[in-house]
N, C-alpha and C positions, 0 to 999 in steps of 0.2 A: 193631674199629678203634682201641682205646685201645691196646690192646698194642701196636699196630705205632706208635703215637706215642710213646707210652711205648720204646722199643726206639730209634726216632729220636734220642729225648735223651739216653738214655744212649750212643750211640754217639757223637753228638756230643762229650759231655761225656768222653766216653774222649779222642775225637780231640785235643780243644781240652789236656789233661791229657798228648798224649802230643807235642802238638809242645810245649808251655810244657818241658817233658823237653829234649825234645831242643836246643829253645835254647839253657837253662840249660849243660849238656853242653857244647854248641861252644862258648861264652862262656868257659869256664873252662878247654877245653883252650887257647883263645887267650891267657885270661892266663898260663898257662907256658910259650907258645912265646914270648912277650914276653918275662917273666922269665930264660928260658933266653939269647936273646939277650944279656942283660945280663949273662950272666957265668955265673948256677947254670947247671952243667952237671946236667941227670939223662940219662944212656945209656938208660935202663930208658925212661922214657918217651917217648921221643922218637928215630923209627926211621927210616930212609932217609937219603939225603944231603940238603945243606941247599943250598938255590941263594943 
């Protein structure tokens, strides 16, 4: 019984680890589509057409 709690928490703790990830990610691709708007041009990062 310990191990499958034991195994609960670390999944957990994966999960909680892997959206704080993925937050962080979308946050900072938003501060350079801000940025881009202001002026820096990056082609490389920034793909498709802009509405």
């Amino acid at each position: 019984m310990e191990s499958i709690l034991n195994f609960l928490l670390l999944a957990g703790f994966l999960f909680v680890v892997l959206l704080f990830v993925a937050y962080l990610y979308v946050r900072s691709h938003q501060a350079k589509d801000q940025r881009t708007e202001n002026g820096e041009k990056n082609s490389k990062e920034t793909s498709g057409p802009r509405d």
